[in-house]
TIKE-137957 format. One record per residue (C-alpha): residue number from 1; residue in one letter; chain; x, y, z. Coordinates in nm, 2 decimals. Example, Ala and Ser with C-alpha at 12.3 -4.5 7.8 and 13.67 -1.06 7.14 Angstrom:
! residues 2
> i:aa:ch:X:Y:Z
> 1:A:A:1.23:-0.45:0.78 .
> 2:S:A:1.37:-0.11:0.71 .
This chain:
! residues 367
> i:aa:ch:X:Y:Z
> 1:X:A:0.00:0.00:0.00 .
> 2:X:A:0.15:0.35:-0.09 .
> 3:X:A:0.01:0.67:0.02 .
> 4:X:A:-0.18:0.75:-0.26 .
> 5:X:A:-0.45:0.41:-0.19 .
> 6:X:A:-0.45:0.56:0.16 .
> 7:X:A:-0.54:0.86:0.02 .
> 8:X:A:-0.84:0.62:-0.16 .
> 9:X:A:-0.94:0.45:0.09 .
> 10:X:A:-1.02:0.72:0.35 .
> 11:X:A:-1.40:0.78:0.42 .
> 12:X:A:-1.50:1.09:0.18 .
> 13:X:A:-1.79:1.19:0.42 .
> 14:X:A:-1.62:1.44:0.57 .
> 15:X:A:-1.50:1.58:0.22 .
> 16:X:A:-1.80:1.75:0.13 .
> 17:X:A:-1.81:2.07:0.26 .
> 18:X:A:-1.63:2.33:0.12 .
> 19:X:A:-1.43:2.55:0.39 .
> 20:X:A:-1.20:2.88:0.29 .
> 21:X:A:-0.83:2.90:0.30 .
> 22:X:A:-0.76:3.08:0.61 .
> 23:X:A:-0.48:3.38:0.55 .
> 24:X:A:-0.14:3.24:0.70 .
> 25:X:A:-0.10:3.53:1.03 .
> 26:X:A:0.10:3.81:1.04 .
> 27:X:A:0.21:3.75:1.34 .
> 28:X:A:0.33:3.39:1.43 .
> 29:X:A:0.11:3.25:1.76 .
> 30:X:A:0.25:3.26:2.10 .
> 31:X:A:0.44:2.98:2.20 .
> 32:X:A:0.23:2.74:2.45 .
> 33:X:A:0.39:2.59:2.75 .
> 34:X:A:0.22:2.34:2.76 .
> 35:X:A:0.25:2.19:2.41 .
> 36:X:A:0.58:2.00:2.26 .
> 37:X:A:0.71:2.15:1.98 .
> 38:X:A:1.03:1.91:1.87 .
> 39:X:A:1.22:1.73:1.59 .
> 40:X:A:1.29:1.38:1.48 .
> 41:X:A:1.61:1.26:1.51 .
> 42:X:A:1.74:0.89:1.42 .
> 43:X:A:2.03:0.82:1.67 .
> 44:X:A:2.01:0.42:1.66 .
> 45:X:A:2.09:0.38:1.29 .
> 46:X:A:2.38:0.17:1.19 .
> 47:X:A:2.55:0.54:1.03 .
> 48:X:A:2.56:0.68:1.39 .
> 49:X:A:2.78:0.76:1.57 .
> 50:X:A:2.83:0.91:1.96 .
> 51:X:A:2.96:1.22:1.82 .
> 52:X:A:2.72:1.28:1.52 .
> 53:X:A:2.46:1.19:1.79 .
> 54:X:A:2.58:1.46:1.98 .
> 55:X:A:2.60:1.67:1.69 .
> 56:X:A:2.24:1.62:1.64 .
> 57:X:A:2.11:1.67:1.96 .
> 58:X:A:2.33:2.00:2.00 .
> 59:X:A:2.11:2.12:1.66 .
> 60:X:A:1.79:2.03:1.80 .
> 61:X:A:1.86:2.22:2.08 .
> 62:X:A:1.98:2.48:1.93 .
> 63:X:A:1.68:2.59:1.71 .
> 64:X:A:1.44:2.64:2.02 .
> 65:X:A:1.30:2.29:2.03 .
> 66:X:A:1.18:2.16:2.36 .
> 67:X:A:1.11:1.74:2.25 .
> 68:X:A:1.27:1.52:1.98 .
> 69:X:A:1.13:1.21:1.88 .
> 70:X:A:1.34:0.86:1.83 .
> 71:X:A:1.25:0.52:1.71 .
> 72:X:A:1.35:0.23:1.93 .
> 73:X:A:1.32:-0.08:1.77 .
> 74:X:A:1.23:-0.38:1.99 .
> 75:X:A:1.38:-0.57:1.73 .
> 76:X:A:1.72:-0.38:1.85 .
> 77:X:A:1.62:-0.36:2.21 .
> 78:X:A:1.60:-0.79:2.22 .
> 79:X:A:1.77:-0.85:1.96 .
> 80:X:A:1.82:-1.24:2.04 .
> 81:X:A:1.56:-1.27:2.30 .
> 82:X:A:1.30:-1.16:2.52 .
> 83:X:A:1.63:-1.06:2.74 .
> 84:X:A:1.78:-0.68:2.65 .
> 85:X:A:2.02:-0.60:2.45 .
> 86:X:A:2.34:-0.48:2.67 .
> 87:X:A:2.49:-0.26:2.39 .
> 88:X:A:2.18:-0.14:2.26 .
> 89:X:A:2.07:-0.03:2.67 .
> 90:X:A:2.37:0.15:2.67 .
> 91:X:A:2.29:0.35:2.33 .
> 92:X:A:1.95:0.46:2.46 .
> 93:X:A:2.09:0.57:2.79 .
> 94:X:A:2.39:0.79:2.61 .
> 95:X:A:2.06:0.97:2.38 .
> 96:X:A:1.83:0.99:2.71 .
> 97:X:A:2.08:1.13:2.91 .
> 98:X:A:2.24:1.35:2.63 .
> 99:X:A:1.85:1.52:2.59 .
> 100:X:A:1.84:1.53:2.95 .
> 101:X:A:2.15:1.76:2.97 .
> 102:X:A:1.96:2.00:2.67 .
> 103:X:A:1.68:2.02:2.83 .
> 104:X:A:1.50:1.84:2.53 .
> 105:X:A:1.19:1.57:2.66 .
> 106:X:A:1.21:1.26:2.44 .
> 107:X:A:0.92:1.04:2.29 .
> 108:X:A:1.00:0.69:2.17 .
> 109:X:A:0.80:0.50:1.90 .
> 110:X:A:0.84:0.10:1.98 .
> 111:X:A:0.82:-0.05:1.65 .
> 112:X:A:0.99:-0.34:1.44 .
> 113:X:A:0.92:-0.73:1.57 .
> 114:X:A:1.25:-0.94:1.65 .
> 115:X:A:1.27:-1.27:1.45 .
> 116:X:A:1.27:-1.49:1.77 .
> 117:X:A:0.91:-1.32:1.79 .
> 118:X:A:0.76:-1.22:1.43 .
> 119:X:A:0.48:-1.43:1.25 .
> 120:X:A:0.69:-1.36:0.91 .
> 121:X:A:0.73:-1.67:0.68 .
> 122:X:A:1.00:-1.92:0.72 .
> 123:X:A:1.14:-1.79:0.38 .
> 124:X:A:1.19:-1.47:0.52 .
> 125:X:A:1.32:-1.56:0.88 .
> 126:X:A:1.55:-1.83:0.74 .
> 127:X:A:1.62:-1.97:1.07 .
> 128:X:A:1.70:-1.60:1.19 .
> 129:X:A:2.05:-1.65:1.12 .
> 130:X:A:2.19:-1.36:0.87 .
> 131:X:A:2.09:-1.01:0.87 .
> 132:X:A:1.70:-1.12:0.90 .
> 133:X:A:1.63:-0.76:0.96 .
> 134:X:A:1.70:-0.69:0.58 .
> 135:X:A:1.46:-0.97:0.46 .
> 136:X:A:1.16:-0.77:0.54 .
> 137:X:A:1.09:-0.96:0.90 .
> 138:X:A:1.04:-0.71:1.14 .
> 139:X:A:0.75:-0.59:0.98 .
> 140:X:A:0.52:-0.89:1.04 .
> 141:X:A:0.34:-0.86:1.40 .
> 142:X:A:0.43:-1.10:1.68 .
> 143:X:A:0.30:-1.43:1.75 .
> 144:X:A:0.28:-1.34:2.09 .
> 145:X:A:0.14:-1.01:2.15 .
> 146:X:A:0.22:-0.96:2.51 .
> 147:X:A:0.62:-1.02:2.43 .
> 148:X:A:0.57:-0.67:2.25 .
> 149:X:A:0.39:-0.58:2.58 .
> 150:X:A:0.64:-0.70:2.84 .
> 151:X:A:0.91:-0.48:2.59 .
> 152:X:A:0.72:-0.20:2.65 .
> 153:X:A:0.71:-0.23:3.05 .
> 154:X:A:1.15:-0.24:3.02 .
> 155:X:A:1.10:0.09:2.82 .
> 156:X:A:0.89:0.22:3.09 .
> 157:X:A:1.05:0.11:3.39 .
> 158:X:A:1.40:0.17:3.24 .
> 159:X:A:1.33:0.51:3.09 .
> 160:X:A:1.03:0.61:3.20 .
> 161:X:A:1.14:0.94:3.42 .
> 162:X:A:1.32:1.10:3.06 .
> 163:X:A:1.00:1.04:2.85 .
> 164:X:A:0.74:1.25:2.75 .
> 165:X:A:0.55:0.95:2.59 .
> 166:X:A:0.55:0.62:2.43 .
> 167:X:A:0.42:0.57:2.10 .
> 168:X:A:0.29:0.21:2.02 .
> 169:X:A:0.45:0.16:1.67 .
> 170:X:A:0.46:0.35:1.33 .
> 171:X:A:0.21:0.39:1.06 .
> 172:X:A:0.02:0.05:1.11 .
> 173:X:A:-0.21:0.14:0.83 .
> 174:X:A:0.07:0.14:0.64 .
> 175:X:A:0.20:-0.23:0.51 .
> 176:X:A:0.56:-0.10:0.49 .
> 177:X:A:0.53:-0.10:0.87 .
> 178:X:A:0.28:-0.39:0.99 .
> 179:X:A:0.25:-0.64:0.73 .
> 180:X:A:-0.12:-0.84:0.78 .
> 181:X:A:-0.41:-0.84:0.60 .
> 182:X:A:-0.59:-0.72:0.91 .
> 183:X:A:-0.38:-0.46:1.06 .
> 184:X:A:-0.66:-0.25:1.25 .
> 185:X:A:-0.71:-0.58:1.49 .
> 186:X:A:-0.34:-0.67:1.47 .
> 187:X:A:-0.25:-0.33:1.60 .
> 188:X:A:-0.51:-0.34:1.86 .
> 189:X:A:-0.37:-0.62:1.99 .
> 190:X:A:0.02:-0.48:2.04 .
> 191:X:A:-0.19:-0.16:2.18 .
> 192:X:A:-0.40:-0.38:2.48 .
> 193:X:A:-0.07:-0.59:2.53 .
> 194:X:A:0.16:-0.26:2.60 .
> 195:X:A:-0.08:0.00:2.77 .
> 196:X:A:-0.10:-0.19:3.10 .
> 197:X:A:0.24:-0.30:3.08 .
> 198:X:A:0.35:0.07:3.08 .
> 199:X:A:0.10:0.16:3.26 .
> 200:X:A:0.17:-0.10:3.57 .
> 201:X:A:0.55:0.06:3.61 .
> 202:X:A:0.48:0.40:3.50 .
> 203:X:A:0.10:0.55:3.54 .
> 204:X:A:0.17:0.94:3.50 .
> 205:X:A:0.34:0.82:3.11 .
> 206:X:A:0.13:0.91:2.82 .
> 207:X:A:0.09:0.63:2.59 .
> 208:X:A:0.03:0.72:2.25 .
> 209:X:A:-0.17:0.50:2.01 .
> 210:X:A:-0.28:0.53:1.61 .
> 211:X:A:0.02:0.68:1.47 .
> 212:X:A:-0.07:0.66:1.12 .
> 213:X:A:0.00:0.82:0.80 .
> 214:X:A:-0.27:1.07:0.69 .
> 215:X:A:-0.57:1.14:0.83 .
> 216:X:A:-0.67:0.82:0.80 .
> 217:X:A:-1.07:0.85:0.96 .
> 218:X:A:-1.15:0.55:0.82 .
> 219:X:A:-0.86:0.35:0.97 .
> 220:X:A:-0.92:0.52:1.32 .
> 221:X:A:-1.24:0.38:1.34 .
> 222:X:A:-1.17:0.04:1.22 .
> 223:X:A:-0.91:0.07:1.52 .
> 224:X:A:-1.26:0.13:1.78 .
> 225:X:A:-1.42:-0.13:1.61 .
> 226:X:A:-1.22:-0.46:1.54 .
> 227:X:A:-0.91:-0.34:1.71 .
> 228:X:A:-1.07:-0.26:2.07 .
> 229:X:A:-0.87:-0.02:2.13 .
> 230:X:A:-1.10:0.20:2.35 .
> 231:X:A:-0.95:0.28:2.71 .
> 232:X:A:-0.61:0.16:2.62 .
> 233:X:A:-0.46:0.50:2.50 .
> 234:X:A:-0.42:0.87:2.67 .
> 235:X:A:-0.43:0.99:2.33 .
> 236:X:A:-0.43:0.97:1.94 .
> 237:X:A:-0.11:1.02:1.75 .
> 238:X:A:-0.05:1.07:1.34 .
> 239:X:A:0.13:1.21:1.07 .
> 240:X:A:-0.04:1.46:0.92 .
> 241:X:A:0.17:1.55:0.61 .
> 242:X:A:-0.03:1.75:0.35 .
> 243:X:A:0.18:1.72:0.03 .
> 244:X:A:0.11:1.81:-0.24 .
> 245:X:A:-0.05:2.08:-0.06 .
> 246:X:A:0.04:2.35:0.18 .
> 247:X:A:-0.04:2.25:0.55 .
> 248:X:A:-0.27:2.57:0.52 .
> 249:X:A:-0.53:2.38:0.28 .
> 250:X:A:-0.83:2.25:0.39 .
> 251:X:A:-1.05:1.98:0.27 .
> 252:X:A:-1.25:2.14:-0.02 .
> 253:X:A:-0.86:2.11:-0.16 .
> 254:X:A:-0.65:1.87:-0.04 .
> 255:X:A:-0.94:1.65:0.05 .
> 256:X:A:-0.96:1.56:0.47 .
> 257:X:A:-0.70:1.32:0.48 .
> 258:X:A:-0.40:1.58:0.34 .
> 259:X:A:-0.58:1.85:0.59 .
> 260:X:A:-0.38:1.97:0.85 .
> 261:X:A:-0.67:2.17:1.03 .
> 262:X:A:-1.00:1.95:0.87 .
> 263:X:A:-0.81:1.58:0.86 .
> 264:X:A:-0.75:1.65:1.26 .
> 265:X:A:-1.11:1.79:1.29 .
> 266:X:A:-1.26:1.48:1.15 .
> 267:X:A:-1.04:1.25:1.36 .
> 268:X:A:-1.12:1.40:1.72 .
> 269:X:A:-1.47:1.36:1.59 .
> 270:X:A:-1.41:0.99:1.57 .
> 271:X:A:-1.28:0.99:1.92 .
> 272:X:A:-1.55:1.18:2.04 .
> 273:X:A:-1.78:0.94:1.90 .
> 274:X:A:-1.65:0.68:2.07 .
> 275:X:A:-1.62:0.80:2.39 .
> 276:X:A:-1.31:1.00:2.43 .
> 277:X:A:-1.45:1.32:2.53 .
> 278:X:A:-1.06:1.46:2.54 .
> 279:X:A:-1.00:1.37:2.20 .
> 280:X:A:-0.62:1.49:2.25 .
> 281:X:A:-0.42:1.42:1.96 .
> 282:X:A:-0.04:1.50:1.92 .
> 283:X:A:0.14:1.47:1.56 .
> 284:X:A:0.42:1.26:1.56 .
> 285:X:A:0.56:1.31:1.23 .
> 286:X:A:0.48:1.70:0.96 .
> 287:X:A:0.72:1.79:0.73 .
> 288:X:A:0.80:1.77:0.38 .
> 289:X:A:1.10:1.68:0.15 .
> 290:X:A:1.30:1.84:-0.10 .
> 291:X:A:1.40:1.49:-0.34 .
> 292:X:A:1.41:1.59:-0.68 .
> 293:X:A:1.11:1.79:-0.85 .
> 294:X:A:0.93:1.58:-1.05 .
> 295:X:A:1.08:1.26:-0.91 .
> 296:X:A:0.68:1.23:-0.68 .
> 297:X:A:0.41:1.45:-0.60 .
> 298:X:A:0.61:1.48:-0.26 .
> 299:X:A:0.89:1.67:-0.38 .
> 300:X:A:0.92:2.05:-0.28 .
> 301:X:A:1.19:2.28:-0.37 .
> 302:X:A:1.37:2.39:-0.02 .
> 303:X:A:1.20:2.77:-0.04 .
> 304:X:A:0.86:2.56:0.00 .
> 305:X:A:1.00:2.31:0.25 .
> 306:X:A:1.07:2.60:0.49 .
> 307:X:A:0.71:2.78:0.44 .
> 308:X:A:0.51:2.44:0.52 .
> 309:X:A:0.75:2.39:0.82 .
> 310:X:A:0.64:2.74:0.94 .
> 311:X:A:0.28:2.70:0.85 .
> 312:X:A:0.29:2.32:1.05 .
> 313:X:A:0.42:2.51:1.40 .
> 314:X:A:0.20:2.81:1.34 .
> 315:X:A:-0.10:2.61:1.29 .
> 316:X:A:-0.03:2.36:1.58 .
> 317:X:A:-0.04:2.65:1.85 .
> 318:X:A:-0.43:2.76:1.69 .
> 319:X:A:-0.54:2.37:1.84 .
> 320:X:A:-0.56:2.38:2.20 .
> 321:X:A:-0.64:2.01:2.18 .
> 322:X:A:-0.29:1.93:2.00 .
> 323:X:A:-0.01:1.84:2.28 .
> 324:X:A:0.27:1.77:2.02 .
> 325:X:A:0.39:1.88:1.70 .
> 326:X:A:0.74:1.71:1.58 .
> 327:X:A:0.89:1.80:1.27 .
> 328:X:A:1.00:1.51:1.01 .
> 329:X:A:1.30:1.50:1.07 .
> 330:X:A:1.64:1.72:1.16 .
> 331:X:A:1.88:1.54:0.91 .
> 332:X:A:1.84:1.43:0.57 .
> 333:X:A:1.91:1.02:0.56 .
> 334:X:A:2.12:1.07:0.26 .
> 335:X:A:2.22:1.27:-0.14 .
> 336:X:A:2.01:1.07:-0.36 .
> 337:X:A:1.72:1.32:-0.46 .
> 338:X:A:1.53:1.02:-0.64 .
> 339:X:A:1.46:0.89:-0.27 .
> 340:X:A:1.18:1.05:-0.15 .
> 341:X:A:1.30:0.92:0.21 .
> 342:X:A:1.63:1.13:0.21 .
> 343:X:A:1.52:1.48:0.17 .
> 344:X:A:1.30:1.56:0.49 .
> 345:X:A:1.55:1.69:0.70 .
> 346:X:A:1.62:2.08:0.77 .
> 347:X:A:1.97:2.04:0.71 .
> 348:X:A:2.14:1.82:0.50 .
> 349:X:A:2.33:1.49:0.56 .
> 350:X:A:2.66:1.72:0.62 .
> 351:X:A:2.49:1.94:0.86 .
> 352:X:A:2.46:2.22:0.63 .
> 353:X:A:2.13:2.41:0.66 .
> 354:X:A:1.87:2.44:0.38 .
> 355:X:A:1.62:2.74:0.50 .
> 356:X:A:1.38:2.51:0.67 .
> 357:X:A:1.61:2.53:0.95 .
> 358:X:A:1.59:2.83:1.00 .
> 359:X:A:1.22:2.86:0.94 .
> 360:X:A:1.16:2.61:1.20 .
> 361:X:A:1.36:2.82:1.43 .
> 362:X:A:1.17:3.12:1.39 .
> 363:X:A:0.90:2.97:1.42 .
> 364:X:A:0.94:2.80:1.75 .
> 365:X:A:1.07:3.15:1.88 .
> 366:X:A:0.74:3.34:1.77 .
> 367:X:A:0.96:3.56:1.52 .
């Protein structure tokens, strides 16, 4: 599935209306202490280093930031086991304490099944011996929910005190991430296998479920229905990149799924509907990239890239109901401008800054 069937598959009732283009402000919104406005960062990946991971969280700092967000793979965390990972402990307690020292609260997305625990086929897992993670593996769910679950509690109890959330896996509507032909109740069952788990060592720690791509209303309410996930969440993450659009446009253009302002709308009314009289979302992944023009509907030049970032952090501060806003992501993952996937960052794979850098930093200031 690619975003564009997303795009497809999401329920059109909500697209009918026609709402106006609100003016971008003159004046940028005030900043809200009580919202997380941050920046993802990727400090587990094999390219990494302690000192580039320094490097990065120096630059998150530095641009006003108060949050970043990190993946931690539980296929990384128990790697050969249900027991941790000693060298992997130690990475994630060098980046926790590293944000601690900047003043930067951290929230972790759990994704990624180990092969001692995945459902993929034998093809794939080979007898987990190789680089299995390369085969496509990890993104099959568990056969054993509650593994996933008991992962979560050793995130909790180990780093519980640094977070500002844990977010139960990434973009399960998406097959790229969770591979099943029923991911709504597949996801629901990782979500009611980690929420009390996280919940038993650390009550006060939000636990963040959805975390899809899109607006994805439809999706959300397959999650209620087959996936049971009501009363197992403090709130509703996703992603809500608008491209091709501006994050400005609402639904009679970009349709409710690529609506910043609408696609949330229709989501908390979801939420609502089921119960959730809150309805408190945070969005765990806005950006945009600047691959190569023309390569896919996503690609921006880096004069765009820096207006949507300033339109995402101005527009996050008009939702009282939004908690989080983190920006997709600090560092470009590579050159190649035919990858879609290596031009999000707001600087460059050499540090150097494109202008969304320092549009995101104005923006967090209020200037």
């Amino acid at each position: 599935m690619d975003w564009s069937e997303l795009r497809d598959s999401t329920s059109s009732d909500e697209a009918t209306a026609p709402a106006p283009a609100p003016a971008p402000s003159a004046r940028a919104p005030r900043a809200r202490p009580d919202q997380l406005i941050g920046v993802q960062l990727h400090p587990f990946f094999d390219d990494q280093t302690p000192e580039t991971v320094e490097r990065e969280l120096d630059l998150a700092a530095s641009t006003g930031a108060n949050s970043i967000r990190v993946d931690l793979n539980w296929s990384s965390l128990q790697i050969d086991g249900p027991q941790a990972d000693s060298g992997f402990v130690e990475r994630v307690d060098a980046l926790m304490e590293g944000a601690r020292r900047r003043g930067l609260q951290v929230v972790v997305t759990m994704l990624s099944t180990p092969c001692w625990a995945t459902t993929a086929p034998e093809a794939q897992k080979q007898g987990c011996q190789g680089r299995w993670w390369e085969r496509g593996v990890t993104e099959y769910p568990p056969a054993d929910p509650t593994r996933f679950g008991d992962a979560a509690g050793f995130v909790a109890r180990r780093w519980g005190a640094g977070l500002a959330a844990i977010e139960i896996w990434n973009e399960p509507n998406y097959e790229l991430f969770l591979r099943t032909g029923q991911p709504a109740r597949e996801y629901g069952k990782l979500l009611r296998a980690a929420y009390p788990q996280v919940k038993r060592e650390r009550p006060e720690l939000p636990v963040l479920a959805g975390s899809f791509a899109l607006a994805d209303v439809k999706f959300l309410r397959e999650l209620y229905d087959e996936g049971g996930i009501g009363g197992n969440y403090d709130a509703i993450a996703w992603h809500p990149y608008s491209h091709p659009y501006s994050p400005m446009a609402r639904k009679a253009k970009a349709g409710v799924e690529s609506s910043f302002r609408d696609g949330a709308d229709a989501l908390r009314k979801v939420m609502q509907e089921n119960g959730d009289d809150r309805a408190e979302l945070w969005a765990t992944e806005a950006g945009a990239t600047t691959c190569t023009e023309g390569v896919d509907e996503r690609c921006v030049d880096a004069d765009t890239q820096a207006r949507w970032i300033r339109e995402y952090v101005d527009l996050s501060r008009e939702m009282p109901w939004l908690k989080a806003l983190f920006v997709y992501n600090l560092r470009d993952k590579g050159t190649d401008g035919s990858d879609v996937e290596q031009g999000f960052g707001l600087v460059r794979q050499d540090f150097s800054p494109k202008p969304a850098l320092e549009a995101f930093r104005s923006a967090v200031g209020g200037t």
